[in-house]
C-alpha positions in Angstrom: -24.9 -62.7 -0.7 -24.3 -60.5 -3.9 -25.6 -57.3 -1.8 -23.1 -58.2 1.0 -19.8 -58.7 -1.4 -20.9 -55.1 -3.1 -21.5 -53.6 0.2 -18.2 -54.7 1.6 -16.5 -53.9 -1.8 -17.8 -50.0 -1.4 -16.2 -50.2 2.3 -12.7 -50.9 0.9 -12.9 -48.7 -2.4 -14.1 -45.7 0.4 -11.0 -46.9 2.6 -8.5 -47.0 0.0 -9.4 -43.8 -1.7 -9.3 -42.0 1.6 -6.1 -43.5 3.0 -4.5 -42.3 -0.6 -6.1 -38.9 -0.2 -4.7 -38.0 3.3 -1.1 -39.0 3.3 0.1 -36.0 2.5 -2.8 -34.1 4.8 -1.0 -37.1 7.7 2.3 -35.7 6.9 1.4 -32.0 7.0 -0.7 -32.5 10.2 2.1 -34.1 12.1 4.5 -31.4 11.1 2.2 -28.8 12.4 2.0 -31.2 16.0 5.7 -31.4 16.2 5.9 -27.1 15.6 3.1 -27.0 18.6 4.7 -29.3 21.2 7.2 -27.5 21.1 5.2 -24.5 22.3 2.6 -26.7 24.4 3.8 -24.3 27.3 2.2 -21.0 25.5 -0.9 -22.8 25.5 -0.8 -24.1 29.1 0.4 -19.9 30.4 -2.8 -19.5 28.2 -5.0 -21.7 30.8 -3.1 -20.5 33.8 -4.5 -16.6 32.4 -7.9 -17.8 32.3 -7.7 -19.4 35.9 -6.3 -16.4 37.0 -9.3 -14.2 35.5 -11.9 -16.8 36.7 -10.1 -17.0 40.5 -10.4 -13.0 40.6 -14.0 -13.3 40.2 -14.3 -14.5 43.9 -12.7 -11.7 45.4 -15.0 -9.3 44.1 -17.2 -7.5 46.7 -21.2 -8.7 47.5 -20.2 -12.3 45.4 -23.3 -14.5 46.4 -22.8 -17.9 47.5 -24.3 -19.1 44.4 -22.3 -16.9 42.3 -19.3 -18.7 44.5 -20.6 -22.2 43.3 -20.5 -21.2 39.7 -17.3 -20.1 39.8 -15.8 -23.1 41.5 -17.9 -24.9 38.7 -15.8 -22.8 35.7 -12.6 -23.6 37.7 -13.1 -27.6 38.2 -14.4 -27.2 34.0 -10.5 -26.1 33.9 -8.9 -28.0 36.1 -10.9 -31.4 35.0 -8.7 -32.5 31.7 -5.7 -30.4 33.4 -4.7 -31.3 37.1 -6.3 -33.9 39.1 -5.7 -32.4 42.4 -6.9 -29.2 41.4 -10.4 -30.5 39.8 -10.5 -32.3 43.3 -10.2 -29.7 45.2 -13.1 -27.2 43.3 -15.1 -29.8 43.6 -14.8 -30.0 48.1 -15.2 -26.1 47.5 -18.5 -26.9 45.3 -20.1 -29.2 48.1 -18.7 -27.1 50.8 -21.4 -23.9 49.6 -24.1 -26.4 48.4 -24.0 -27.7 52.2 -24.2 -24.3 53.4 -26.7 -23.5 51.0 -28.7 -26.7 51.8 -29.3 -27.4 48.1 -29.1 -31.3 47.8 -29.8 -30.9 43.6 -26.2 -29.3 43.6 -24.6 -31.6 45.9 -25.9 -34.3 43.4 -24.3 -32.8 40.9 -21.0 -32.4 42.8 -21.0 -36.6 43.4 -21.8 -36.7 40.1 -18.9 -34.6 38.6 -16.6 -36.6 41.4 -17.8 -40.1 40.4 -17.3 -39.3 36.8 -13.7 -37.4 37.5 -12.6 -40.6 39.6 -13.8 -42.7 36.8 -12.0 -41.2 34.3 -8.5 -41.4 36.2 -8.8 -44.8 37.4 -9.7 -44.5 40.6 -12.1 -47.5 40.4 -12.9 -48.2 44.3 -13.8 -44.4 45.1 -16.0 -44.2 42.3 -17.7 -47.3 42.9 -18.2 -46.5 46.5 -20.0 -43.0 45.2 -22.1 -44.7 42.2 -23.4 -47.7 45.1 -23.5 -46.2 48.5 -22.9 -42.0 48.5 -25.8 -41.3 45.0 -29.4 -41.3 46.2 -30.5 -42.1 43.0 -33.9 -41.6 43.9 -33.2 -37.5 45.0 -31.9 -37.1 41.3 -33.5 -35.0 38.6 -34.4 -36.3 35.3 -31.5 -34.6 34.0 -29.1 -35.9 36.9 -30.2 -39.1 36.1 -28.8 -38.9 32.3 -25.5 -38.1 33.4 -25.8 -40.8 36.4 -26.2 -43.8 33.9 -23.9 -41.9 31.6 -20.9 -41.8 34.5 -22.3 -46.0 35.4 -21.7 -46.4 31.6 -18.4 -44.9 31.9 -17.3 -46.8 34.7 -17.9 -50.3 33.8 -16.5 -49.5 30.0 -12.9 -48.7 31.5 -13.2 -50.7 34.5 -13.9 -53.9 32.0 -10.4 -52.3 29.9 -8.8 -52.5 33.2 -9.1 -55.5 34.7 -9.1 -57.3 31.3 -10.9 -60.7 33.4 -13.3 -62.8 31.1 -15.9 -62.7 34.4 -15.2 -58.8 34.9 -15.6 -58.4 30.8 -18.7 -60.2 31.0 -20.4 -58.3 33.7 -19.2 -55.2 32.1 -20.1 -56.1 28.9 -23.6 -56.4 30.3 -24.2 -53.3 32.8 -23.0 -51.3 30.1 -25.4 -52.6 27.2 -27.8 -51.6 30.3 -26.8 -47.8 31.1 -26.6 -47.2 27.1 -29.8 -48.3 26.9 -31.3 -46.1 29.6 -29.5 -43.3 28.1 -31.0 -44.1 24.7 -34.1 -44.3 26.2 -34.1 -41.1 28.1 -31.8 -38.6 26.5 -32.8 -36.0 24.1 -32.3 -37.6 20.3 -30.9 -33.9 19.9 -28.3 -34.2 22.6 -24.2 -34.7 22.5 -24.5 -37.7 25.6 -27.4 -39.7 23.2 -25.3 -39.2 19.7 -22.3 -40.7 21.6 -24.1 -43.7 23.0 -25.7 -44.2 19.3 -22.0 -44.1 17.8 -21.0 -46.5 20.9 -24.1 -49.1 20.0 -22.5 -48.9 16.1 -19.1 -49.8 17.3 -20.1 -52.7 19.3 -22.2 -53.9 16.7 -19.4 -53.6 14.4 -21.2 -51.0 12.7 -18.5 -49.2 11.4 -19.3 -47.2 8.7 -22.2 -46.2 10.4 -20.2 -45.1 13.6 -18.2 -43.0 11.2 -20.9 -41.0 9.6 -22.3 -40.2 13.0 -19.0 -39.2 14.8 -18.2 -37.1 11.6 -21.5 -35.6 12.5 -20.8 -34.6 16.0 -17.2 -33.6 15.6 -18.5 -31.1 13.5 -20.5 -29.4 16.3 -16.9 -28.7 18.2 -14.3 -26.2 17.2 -10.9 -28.0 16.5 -9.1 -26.1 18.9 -11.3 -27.5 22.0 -11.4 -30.5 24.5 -15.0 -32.4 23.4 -13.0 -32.1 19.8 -9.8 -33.8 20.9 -12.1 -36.9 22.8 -14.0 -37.2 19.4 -11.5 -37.1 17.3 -9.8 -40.0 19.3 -13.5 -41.8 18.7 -12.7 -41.2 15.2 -9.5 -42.9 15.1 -10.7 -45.5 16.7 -13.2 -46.4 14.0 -10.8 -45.6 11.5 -8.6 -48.1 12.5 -11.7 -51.0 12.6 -12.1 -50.3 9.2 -8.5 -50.5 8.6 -7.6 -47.5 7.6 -4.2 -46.8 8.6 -3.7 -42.8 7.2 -7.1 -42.4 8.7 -5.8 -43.6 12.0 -3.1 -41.3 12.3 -4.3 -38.5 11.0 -7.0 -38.1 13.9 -4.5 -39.9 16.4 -2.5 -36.4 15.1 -5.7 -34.4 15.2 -6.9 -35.1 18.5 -3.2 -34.4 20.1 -3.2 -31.2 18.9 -6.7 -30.2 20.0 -5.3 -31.6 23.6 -2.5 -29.0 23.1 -4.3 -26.4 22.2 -6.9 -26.8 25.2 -4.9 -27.7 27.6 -5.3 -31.0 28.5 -2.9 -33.3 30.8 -5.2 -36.1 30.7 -4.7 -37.0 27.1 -4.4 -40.6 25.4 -4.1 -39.6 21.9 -0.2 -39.1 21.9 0.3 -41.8 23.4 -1.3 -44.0 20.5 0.4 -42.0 17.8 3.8 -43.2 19.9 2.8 -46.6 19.1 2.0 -46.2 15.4 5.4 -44.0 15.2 7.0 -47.1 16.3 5.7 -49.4 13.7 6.7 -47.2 11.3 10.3 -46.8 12.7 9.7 -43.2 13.4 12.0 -44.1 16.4 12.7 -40.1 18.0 8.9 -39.5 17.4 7.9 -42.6 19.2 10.0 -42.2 21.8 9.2 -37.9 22.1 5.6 -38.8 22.2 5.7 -41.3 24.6 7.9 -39.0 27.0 6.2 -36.2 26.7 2.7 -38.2 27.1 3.9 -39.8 30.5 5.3 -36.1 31.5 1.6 -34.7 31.4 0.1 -37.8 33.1 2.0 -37.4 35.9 1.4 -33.6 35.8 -2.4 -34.7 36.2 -1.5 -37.0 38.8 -4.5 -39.7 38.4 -3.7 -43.2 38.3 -4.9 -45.0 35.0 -2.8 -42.7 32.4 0.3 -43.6 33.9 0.0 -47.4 34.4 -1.6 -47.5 30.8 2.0 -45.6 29.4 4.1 -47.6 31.9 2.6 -50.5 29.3 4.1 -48.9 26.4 6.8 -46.8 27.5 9.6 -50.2 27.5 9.1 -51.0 24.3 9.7 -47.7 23.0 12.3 -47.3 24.7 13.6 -50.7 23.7 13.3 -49.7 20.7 15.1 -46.2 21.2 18.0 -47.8 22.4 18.4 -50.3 19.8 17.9 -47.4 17.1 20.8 -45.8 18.9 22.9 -49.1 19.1 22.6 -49.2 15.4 23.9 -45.1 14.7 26.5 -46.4 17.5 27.4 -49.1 14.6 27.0 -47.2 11.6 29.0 -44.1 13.2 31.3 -46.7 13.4 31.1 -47.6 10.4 31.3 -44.0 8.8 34.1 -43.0 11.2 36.5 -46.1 9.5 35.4 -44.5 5.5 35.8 -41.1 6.5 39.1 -42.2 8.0 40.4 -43.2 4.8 38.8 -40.8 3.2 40.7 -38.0 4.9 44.0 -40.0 4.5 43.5 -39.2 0.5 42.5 -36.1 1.2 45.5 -35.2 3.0 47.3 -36.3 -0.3 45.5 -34.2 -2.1 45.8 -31.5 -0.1 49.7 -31.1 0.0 49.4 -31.5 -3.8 46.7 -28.5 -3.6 49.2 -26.6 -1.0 52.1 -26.7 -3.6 49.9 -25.4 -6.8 48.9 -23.1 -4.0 52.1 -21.2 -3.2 53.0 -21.2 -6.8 49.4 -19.7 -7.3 50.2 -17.3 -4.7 53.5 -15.8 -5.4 51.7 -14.8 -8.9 48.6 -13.1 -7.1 51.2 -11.3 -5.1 52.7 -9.8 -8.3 48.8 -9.2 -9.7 47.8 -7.6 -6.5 50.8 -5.1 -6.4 50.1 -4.2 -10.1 46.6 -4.1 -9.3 47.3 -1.7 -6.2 49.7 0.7 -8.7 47.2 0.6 -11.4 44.2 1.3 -8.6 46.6 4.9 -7.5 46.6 5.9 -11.4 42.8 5.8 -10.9 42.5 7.7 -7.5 44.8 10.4 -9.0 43.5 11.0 -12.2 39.9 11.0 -9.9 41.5 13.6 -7.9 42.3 15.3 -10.8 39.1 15.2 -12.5 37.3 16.3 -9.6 39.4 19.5 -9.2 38.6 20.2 -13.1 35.0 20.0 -12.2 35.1 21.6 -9.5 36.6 24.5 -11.6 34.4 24.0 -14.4 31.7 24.6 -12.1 33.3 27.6 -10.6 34.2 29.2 -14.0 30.5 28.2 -15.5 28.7 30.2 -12.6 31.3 33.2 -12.8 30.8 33.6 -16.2 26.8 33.1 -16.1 27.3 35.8 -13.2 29.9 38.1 -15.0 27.5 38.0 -18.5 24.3 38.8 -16.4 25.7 41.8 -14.5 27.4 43.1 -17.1 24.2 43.3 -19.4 22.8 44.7 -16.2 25.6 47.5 -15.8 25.0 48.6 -19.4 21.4 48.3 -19.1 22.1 50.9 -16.3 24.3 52.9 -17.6 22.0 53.6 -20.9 19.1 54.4 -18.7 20.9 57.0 -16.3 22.4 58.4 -19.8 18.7 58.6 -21.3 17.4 60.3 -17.9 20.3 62.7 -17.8 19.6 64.2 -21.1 15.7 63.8 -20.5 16.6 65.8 -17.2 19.0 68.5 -19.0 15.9 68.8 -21.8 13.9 69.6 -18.9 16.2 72.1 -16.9 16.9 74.1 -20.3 13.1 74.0 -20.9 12.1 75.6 -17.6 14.9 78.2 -17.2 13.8 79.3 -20.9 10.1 79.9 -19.3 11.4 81.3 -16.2 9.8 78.4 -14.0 12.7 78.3 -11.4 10.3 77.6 -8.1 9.1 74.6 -9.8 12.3 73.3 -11.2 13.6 74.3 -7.6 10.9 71.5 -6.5 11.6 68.8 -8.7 14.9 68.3 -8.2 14.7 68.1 -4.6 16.9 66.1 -2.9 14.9 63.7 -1.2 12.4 63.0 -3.8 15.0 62.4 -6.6 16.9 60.0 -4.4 13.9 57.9 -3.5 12.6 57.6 -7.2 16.1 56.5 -8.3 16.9 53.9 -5.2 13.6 52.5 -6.0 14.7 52.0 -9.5 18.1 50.4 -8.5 16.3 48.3 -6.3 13.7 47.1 -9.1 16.5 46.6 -11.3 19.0 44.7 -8.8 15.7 42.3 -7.9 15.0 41.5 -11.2 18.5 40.8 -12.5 19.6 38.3 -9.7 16.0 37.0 -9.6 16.8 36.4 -13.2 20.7 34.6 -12.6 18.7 32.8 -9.2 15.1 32.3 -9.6 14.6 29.7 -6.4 17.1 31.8 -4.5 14.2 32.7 -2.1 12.2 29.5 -1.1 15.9 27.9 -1.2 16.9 31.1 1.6 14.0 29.5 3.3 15.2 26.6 3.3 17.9 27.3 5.3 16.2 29.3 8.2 14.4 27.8 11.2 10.2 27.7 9.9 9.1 30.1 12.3 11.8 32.8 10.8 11.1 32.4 7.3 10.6 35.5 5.1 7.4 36.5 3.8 7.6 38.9 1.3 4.4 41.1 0.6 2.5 41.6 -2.5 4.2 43.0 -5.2 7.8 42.6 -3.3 10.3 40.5 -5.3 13.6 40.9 -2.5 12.9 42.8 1.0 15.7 44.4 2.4 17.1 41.4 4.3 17.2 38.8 1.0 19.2 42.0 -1.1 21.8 41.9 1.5 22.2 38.4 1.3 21.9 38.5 -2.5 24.9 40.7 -2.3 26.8 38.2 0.1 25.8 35.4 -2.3 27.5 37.7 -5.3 30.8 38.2 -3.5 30.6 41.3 -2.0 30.4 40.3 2.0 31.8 43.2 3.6 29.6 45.2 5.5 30.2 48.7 4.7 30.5 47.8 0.9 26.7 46.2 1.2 25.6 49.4 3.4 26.7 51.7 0.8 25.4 50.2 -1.7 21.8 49.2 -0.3 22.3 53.1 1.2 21.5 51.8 4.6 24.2 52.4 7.9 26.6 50.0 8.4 25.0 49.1 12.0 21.8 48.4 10.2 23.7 45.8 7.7 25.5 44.4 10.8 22.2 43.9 13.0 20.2 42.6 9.9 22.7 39.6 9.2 23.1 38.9 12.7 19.5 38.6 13.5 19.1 36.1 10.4 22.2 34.2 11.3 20.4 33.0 14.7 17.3 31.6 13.1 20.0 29.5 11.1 18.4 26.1 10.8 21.8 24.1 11.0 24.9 25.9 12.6 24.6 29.6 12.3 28.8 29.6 11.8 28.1 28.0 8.8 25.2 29.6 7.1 26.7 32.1 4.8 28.7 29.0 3.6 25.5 27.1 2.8 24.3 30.6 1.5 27.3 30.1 -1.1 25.8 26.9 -3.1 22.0 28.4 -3.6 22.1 28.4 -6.9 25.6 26.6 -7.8 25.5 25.5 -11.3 26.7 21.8 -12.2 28.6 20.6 -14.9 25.5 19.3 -16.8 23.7 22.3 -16.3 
């Protein structure tokens, strides 16, 4: 007696703890079956692809007629939880090539599948006639005959649901004590049929606890997204709710509908149970979305039991529905008469806000025009300060430029004064020793020229290199990549970056630069021409960009 009240006291401390652990795991799950129902036809375009793949299979070239029998097998293994016209019809394609292949183990396994398929839909006289008259029981393999009591089990467990007769729940009751017990007898302990009929036995005997460590156990062989998870996890609920745990209940009611949406599966009854619990809890919309959308896939499968079952339910729901309705009707009612008052004393209010409006307004008026006046001060004296910046700028590079060059033109001037006298030392020096043939030499015209032009040149590099030391890579920057200047070792400006060094400094005309750079005028010309086209923007516009390498800013 004591070890029964402390055994029964451990079932209700385990029940209460876990229906107190999973209410908010209950609520979180039936958010996430809501967000999938909604895209339940992503997953069923998902099955449709796989049909498709599995269908393309049979038009392949030198496909054997066993090959062809496999196939049909993978399509009725789709079709089975999805479409009962379509499973129907891969099985007549299955018998069809076991005939022709004269193979009476496969036709037993097509009357099989067909008994269990006609079973499961509620198509009580066809699958009686197969499991009495069509089944040679005697032909079948040891294996054949596991599923054969397994599909008799079956039959007489929803058959007995069915009918709901005390003679017809008696013989029921009995044949399927029988089957289980064959199928205890002869299945593999290991297998998924024998830990089923184990969990079954628990449940009859009222074994609960039992039954739920054991279908905890074998739901954990399945992933959650498949069709063997989604029937399990309805087993589960079912215990759940023997031992009276309601969050328990729900939350694999929940679990199971989603692994039907996930795989697939038309022939579903789990949403339809959560529709009932929904409507004790006067989750009225659910209830009634879950029963709709659970009679929409049963008559997509198009068997009989789902629907009648659903036809059961679907009334009081809907009942239900429409009284939830009637009573928004009332309370919109309701509502509509406060809110009417309500916006009577808000019109008051209102007019009274109107009036403190206009006064308000005339005075914003007045702000906003001094605003506007005070807003043109500002864009003038911006104008104004942007022209003095602009100038600053201008007048900060002239003079940077003007100091430079001027320190260079003295620089040059000192220099050509040193040489001159050097030079006059040396003319007075040779005519004293009479060396006239080699003073004759060295103040030929060619060499003198070159040895001074080279000197300029050093000079000119090195003081604009000085007032613009990026003036090159930023030149670069402004020519197409393949045209960019290269200088050579020891080169600090090449002809063509000297004439644009003068263009940068002010002095654009051609002839001025050619006379300076002592080249021809044509040479100048063709030289800034040819750079012009490799522009990298608009060639019309690259001496203008030319003009800011360099530019100094205010800050600088």
């Amino acid at each position: 007696m004591i070890r029964a009240f402390l055994i029964l006291s451990s079932v209700l401390l385990t029940t209460v703890a876990s229906s107190a652990a999973t209410l908010q795991e209950v609520e979180e799950t039936i958010r996430e079956l809501d967000r999938l129902l909604d895209r339940d036809d992503q997953y069923t375009a998902k099955h449709d692809v796989r049909v498709v793949t599995i269908e393309n299979l049979l038009q392949s070239r030198g496909v054997s007629l066993e090959q062809q029998y496999d196939t049909y097998r993978q399509l009725y293994d789709e079709y089975a939880s999805f479409q009962f016209n379509k499973a129907m019809e891969m099985l007549d394609k299955q018998m069809e090539i076991a005939r022709r292949l004269g193979d009476r183990s496969r036709q037993n396994d097509v009357l099989l599948e067909r008994a269990m398929l006609y079973t499961t839909s509620g198509t009580f006289l066809e699958a009686n006639a197969l499991l009495n008259s069509t089944i040679d029981t005697l032909s079948l393999t040891p294996a054949q005959r596991i599923v054969y009591y397994n599909t008799r089990h079956r039959f007489y467990f929803d058959f007995g649901e069915y009918t709901h007769t005390p003679e017809m729940n008696h013989i029921a009751a009995a044949k399927i004590s029988y089957y289980r017990n064959r199928l205890l007898e002869e299945a593999p302990a290991s297998s998924e049929i024998r830990q089923y009929m184990v969990i079954r036995d628990c449940i009859d005997r009222k074994e609960y606890a039992q039954a739920d460590r054991l279908n905890r156990q074998l739901l954990a062989q399945f992933s959650p997204d498949s069709h063997p998870y989604a029937v399990y996890a309805y087993n589960q609920a079912l215990i759940a709710e023997a031992l009276g745990q309601q969050q328990e209940t729900t939350l694999w009611y929940a679990r199971s509908a989603i692994a039907d949406i996930k795989s697939a599966t038309k022939d579903n009854a789990s949403l339809c149970c959560l529709a009932q619990i929904m409507l004790r809890e006067q989750q009225i919309d659910r209830a009634f979305r879950y029963i709709t959308i659970s009679l929409n896939d049963a008559l997509f499968y198009n068997a009989k039991l789902r629907p009648w079952q659903i036809a059961n339910i679907l009334p009081m729901v809907e009942r239900s529905y429409l009284e939830a309705r009637a009573q928004q009707e009332r309370s919109g009612r309701n509502h509509l008469i406060v809110i009417s008052v309500l916006a009577t004393v808000l019109f008051g209010i209102c007019l009274y806000v109107m009036r403190l409006y206009q006064r308000s307004q005339a005075s914003q008026h007045k702000i906003e025009s001094m605003n506007r006046q005070i807003q043109e001060y500002n864009d003038s004296l911006s104008a104004i300060n942007e022209c003095t910046r602009e100038m600053n700028t201008a007048l900060v590079e002239s003079n940077a430029v003007k100091e430079e060059y001027i320190a260079f033109f003295l620089s040059m001037c000192s220099n050509y004064i040193e040489k001159l006298a050097a030079f006059q030392r040396n003319v007075r020096n040779k005519l004293a020793k009479g060396k006239i043939a080699e003073l004759q030499a060295e103040c030929s015209p060619s060499t003198l020229m070159d040895a001074e032009l080279n000197n300029f040149y050093e000079m000119f590099d090195n003081a604009f290199l000085q007032l613009y030391p990026d003036f090159v890579e930023e030149f670069n920057s402004l020519l197409k990549p393949s045209a960019r200047i290269e200088l050579k070792k020891g080169e600090r400006l090449n002809t063509e970056l000297r004439i644009f060094a003068l263009i940068r400094l002010g002095i654009t005309d051609s002839s001025r630069i050619a006379s300076l750079l002592r080249y021809s005028v044509n040479t100048i010309y063709n030289y800034r021409a040819r750079i012009k086209n490799n522009a990298a923007g608009s060639r019309d516009d690259f001496e203008k960009s030319l003009r800011t390498i360099g530019v100094l800013r205010p800050s600088e």
